[in-house]
C-alpha positions in Angstrom: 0.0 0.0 0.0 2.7 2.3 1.2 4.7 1.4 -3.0 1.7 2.5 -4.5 1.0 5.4 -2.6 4.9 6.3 -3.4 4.1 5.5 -7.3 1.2 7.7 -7.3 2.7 10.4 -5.9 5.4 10.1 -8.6 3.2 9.6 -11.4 0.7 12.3 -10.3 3.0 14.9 -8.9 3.0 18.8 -9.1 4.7 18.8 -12.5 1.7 16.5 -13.8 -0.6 19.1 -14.1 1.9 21.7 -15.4 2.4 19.3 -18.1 -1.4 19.0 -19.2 -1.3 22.8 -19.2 1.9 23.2 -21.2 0.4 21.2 -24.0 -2.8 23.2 -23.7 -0.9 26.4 -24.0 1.1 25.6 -27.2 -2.1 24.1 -28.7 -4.4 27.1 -28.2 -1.0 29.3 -29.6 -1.2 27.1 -32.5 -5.5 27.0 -33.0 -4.8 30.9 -32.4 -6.9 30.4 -29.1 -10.0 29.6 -31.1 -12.1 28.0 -28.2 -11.5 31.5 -26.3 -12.0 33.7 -29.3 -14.8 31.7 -31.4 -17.1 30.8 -29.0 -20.5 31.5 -31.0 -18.4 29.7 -33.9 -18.0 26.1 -32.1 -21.5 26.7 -30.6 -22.8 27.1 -33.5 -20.8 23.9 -35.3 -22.6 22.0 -32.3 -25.4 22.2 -30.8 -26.1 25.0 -33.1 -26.5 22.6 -35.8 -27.8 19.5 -33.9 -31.1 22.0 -33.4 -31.4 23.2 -36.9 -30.5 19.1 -38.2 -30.9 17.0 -35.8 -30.6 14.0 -38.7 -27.6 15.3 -40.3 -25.3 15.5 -37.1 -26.6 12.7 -35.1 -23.3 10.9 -35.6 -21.2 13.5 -34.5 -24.0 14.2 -31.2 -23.8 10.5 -30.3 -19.9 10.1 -30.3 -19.6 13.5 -28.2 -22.7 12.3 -25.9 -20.1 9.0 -25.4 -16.8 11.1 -24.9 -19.4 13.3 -22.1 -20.5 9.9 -20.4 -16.8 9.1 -19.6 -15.8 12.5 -18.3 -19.3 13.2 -16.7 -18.9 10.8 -13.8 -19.3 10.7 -10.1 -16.2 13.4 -10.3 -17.8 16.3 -11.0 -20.3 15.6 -8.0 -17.6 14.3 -5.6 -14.1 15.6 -6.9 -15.1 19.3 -7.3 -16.2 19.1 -3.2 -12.5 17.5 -2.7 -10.8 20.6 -4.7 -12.8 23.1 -2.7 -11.9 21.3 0.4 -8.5 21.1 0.0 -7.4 24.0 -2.4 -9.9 26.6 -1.1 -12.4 28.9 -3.1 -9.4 29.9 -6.0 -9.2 26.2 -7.0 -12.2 26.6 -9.0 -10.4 29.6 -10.5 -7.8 27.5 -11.7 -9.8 24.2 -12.7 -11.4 27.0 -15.4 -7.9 27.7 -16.6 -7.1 24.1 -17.2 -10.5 23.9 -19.1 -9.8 26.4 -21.1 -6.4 25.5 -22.5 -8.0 21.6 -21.9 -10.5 22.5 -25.2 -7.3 22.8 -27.5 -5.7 19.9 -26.6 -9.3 18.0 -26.8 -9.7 19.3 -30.0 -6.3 18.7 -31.7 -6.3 15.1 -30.2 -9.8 14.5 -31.3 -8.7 15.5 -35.1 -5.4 13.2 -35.7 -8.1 10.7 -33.1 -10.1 10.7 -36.9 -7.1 11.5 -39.1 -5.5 8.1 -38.4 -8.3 5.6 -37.5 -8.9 2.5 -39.3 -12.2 -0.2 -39.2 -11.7 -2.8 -36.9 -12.6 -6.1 -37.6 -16.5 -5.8 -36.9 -16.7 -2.9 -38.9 -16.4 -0.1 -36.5 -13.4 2.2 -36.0 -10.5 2.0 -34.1 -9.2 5.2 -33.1 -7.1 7.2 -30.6 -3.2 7.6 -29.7 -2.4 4.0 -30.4 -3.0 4.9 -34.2 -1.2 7.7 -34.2 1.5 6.5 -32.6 2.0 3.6 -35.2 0.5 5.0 -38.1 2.2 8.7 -38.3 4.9 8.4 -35.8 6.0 4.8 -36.0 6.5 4.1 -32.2 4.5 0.9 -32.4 6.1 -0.6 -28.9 4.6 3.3 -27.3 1.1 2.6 -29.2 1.0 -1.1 -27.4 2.1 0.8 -24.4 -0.5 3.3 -24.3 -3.4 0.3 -24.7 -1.8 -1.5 -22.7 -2.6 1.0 -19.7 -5.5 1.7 -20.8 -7.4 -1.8 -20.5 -6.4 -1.7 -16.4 -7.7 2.1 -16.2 -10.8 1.0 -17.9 -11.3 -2.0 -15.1 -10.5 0.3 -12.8 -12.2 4.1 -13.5 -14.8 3.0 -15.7 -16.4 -0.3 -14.2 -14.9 -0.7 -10.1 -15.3 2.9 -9.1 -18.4 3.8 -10.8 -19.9 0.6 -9.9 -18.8 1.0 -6.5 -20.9 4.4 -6.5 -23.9 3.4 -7.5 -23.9 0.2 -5.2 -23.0 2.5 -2.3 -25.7 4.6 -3.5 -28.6 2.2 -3.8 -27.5 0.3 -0.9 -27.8 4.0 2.1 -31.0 5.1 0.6 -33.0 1.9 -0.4 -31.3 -0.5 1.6 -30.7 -3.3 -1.4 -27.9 -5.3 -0.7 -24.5 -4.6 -2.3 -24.1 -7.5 -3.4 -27.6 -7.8 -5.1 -26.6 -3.8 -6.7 -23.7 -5.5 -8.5 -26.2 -8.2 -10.1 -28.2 -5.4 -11.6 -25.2 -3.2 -12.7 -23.4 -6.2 -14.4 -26.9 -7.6 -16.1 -27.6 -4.1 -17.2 -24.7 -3.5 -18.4 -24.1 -6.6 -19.6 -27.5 -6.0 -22.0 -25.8 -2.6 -23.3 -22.4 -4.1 -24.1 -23.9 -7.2 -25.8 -24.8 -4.7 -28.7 -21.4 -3.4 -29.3 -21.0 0.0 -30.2 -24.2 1.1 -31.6 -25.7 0.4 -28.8 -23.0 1.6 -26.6 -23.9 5.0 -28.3 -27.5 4.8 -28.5 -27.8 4.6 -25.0 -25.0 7.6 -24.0 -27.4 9.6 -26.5 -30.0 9.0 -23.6 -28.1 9.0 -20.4 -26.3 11.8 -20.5 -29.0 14.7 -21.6 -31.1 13.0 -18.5 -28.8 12.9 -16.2 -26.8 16.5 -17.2 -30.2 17.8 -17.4 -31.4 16.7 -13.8 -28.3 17.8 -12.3 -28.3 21.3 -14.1 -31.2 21.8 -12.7 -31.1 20.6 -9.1 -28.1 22.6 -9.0 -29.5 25.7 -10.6 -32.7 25.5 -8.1 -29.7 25.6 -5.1 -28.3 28.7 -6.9 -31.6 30.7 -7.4 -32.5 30.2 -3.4 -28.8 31.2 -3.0 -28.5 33.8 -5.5 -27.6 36.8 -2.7 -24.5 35.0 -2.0 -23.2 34.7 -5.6 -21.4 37.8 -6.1 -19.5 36.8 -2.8 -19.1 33.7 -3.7 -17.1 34.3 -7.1 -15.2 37.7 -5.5 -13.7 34.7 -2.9 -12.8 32.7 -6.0 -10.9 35.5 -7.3 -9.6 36.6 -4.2 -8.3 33.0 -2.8 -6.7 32.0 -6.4 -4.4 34.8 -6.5 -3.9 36.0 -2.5 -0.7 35.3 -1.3 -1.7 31.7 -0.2 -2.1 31.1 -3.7 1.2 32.7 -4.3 3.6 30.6 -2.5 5.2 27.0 -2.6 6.5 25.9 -5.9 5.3 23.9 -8.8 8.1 23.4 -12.0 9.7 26.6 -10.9 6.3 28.3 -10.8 4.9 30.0 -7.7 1.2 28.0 -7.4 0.1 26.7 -4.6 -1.6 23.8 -3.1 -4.8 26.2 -4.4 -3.8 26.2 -8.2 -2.5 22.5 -7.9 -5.9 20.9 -6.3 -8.0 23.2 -9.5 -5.7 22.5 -12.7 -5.8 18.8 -11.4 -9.5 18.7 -10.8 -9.7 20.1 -14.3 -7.6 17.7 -15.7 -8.9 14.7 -14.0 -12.4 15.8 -15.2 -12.6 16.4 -18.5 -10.1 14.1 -19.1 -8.2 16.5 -22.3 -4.5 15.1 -22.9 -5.2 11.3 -21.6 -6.0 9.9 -25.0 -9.9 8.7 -24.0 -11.3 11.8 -26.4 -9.4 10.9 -29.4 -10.6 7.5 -28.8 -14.8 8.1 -28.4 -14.5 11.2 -31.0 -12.2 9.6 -33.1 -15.1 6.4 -33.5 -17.7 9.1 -34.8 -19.5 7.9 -38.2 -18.2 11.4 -39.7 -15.1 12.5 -41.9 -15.2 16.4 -40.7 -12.7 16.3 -38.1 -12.8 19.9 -37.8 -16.8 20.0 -36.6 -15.6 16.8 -34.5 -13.0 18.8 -32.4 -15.4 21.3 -32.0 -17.8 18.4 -30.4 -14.8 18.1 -28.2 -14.2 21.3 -27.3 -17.8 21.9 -26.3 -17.4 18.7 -24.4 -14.4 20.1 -22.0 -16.3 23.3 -21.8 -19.8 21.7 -20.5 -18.0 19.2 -18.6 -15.9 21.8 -16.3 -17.1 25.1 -17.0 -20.7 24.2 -16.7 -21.2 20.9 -14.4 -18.2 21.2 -12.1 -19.1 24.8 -12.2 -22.2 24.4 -10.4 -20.8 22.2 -7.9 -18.4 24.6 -6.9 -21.5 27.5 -6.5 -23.8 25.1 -4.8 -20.7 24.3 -2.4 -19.4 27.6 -2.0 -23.1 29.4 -1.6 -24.4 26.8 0.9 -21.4 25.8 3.2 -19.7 29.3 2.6 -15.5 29.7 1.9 -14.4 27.0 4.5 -17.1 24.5 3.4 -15.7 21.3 4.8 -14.9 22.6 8.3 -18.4 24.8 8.6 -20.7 21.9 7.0 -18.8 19.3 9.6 -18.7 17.2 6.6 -15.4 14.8 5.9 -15.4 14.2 2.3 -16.2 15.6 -0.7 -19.2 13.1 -1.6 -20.9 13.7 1.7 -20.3 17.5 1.5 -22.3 18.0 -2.2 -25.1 15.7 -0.7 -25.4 17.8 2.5 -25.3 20.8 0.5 -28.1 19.2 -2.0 -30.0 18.6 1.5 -29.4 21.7 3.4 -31.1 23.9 0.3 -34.2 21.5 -1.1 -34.6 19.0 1.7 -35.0 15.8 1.2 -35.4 15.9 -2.4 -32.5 17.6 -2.9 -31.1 14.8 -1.3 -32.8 12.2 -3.7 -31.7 13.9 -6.9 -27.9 13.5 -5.6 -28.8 10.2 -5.8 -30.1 9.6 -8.7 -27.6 11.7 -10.9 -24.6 9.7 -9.4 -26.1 6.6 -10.3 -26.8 8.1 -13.8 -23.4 9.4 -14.1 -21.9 6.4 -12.8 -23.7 4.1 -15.3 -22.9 6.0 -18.3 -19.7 6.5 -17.4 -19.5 2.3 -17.3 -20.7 1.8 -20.5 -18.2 5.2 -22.1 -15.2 3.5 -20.3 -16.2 0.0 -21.6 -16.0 1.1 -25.2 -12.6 3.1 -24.9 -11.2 0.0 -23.4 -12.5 -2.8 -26.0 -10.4 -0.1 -28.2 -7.6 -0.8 -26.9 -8.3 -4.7 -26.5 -9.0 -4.4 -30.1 -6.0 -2.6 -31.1 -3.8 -5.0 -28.6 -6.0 -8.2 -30.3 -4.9 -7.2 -33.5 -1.1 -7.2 -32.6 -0.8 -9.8 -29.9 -3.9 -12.5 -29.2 -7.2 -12.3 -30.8 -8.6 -13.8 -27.6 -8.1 -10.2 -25.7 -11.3 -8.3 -26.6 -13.4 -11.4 -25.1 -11.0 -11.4 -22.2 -11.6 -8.2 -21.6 -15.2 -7.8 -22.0 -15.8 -10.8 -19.6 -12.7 -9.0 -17.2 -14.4 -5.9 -17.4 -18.3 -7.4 -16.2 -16.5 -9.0 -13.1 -14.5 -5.8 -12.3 -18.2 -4.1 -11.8 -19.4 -6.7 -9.7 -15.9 -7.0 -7.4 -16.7 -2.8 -7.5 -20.0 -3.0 -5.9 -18.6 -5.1 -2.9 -15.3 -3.5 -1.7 -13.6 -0.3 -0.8 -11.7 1.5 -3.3 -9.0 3.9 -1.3 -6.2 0.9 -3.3 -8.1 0.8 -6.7 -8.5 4.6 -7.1 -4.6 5.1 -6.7 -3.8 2.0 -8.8 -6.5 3.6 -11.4 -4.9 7.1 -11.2 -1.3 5.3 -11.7 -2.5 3.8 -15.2 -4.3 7.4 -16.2 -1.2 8.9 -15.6 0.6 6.6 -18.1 -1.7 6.4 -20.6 -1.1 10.8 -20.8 2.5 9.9 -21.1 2.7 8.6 -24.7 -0.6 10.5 -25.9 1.0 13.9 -24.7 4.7 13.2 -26.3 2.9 12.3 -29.3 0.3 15.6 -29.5 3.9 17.6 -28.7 5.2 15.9 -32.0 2.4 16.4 -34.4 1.1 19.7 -33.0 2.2 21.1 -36.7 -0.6 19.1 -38.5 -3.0 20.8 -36.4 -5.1 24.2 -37.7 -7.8 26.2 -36.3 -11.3 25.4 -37.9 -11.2 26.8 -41.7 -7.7 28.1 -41.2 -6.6 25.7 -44.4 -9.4 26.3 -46.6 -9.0 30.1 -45.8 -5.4 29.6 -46.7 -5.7 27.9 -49.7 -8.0 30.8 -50.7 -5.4 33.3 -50.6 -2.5 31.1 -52.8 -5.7 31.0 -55.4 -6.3 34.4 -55.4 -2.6 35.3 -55.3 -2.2 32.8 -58.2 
């Protein structure tokens, strides 16, 4: 216990989420900040379109509904608590900084994610940093690497923990055994899988506007009884994340402090931008314009922090006040959100907490199942075609073992393997950041050598 803790303190250090920001810095330079500067553009390349043709971008919707249902997961209820907890008010400050920078990266990794796939043997694609690390840089040993990590953080993340959540859940507020929880998840789940990816995305297509949408609004009805305290609220934000506190203590030669650390992780951790898993879930769409793709991941790091984390923090921060875990009495981050929930609608509020982790948690079981058959796929197709049936079997009894035990061991282990899975992907987006242009920056280019012509 004591080597792993060592390991993940190695592996997720300080200069960890420096990293993820350096390679969202030079990717914004190189987009010319587009997901700052074009914001009705990409809205409008989204859900601008899915409103005005539904039909037309469905594909594109379903794959970025996917990519949400692995980033929207118990996290952004319980994690965001944990940053406010530990870094203070100014930690949300910086979790919107690594979002922001996060939307470049998302989108430059969800474009070579498309550039480079290939169809798998049942038809569907096969996408993410393992093909761009064999196909355009020619490190196969780094692309069997990367899947390699990611098959144990899928087991891990996407089936123990979540399931572990949801039985948990189920178990304080109906009573139902957690052992009888871990039936249903893995038979449910079990019925989504079966269908392979369609299905896989038919059902995020569902989940995630339910579950988003519940949760949007629970938290909004916390923020409308609250709304005196708001301009308080975000004045402490700004305050804390750049008040001497936040000044002190080093990070890569930097001067951030534990403040900046717990938000630029808690944005990394969250939206997941630089670990590979939305080059793989983009990259799978049933569309060639990568360009309108990356924009589906852009708007996918912006809703996923800058809107749901977002309202976690305010609900936090307007019902418990700026030192929310010592004045709520509560001692971790899940219990702090749900006695926040139940302080400002009672009861139901509590209820709704519920339900949405259970949503989350399910959707993010099925996301996290399909990102890691990718990899089995990849890793089938080089090694043993027996791995994608291991897997899938692997993966069924990882939820069930979930809904049974404690998780301090497996979340470490988990973050360990998320860690090195961002290893390869973010040397590799480093190497190739040249073949990446802002949306319409070629076409606008080859315009001018025509007219110069």
């Amino acid at each position: 216990m004591n080597m792993i803790g060592k390991i993940h303190g190695i592996v997720w250090g300080p200069w960890t989420p420096v990293l993820f920001l350096m390679v969202g810095f030079v990717y914004s330079v190189r987009i010319r900040f587009f997901q700052i500067r074009k914001i009705p553009d990409w809205w409008n390349a989204t859900i601008g379109n899915l409103l005005h043709d539904r039909s037309e971008h469905r594909g594109s919707f379903r794959s970025a509904c996917t990519a949400l249902a692995a980033t929207i997961g118990t996290g952004n209820i319980t994690g965001v608590a944990a940053a406010v907890i530990a870094g203070g008010p100014g930690a949300v400050f910086w979790m919107w900084v690594s979002a922001f920078l996060g939307m470049a990266t998302a989108y430059g990794e969800t474009v070579l994610g498309i550039r480079y796939r290939e169809k798998g043997r049942d038809g569907g694609w096969i996408a993410g940093p393992m093909m761009y690390l064999e196909k355009r840089l020619g490190c196969l040993w780094a692309a069997v690497l990367y899947g390699s990590f990611c098959i144990p953080a899928a087991f891990g993340m996407g089936s123990m923990v979540q399931a572990n959540a949801i039985a948990e859940t189920v178990s304080y507020v109906y009573g139902i055994p957690e052992a009888a929880v871990g039936v249903i998840v893995v038979t449910l789940a079990g019925s989504v899988l079966a269908g392979g990816g369609k299905r896989i995305f038919l059902a995020a297509e569902r989940l995630v506007p339910l579950s988003a949408g519940i949760y949007t609004a629970a938290a909004l009805a916390v923020i409308v009884l609250y709304a005196g305290r708001i301009p308080g609220v975000f004045l402490a934000i700004m305050a804390d994340a750049f008040s001497f506190r936040s000044a002190v203590g080093g990070i890569a030669g930097y001067g951030i402090s534990q403040c900046v650390s717990y938000g630029i992780a808690r944005g990394v951790f969250s939206n997941e931008a630089g670990l590979g898993s939305l080059a793989v879930l983009n990259g799978s769409a049933e569309t060639a314009a990568e360009e309108i793709q990356g924009q589906w991941a852009i708007f996918e790091v912006f809703f996923d922090t800058i809107v749901s984390c977002t309202l976690t923090a305010l609900v936090i921060l307007c019902v418990a006040g700026r030192g929310a875990a010592s004045e709520s009495g509560a001692e971790n981050g899940a219990s702090l959100t749900s006695l926040c929930f139940f302080t400002a609608l009672g009861s139901p509020g509590g209820y709704l907490v519920a339900v949405c982790v259970v949503l989350f948690a399910f959707s993010t079981i099925i996301a996290w199942y399909y990102m890691g058959r990718q990899a089995a796929e990849y890793l089938g197709g080089k090694i043993s075609g027996r791995i994608p049936a291991i897997y899938t079997a692997g993966y069924l009894l990882a939820a069930f073992l979930g809904c049974l035990g404690a998780m301090e061991t497996v979340w470490q282990v988990t973050d360990i393997f998320n860690g090195l899975m961002a290893v390869p992907n973010l040397a590799a987006l480093v190497l190739l950041v040249g073949e990446i242009d802002a949306p319409g920056e070629k076409e606008r280019d080859t315009g001018k050598r025509e007219t110069a012509e």
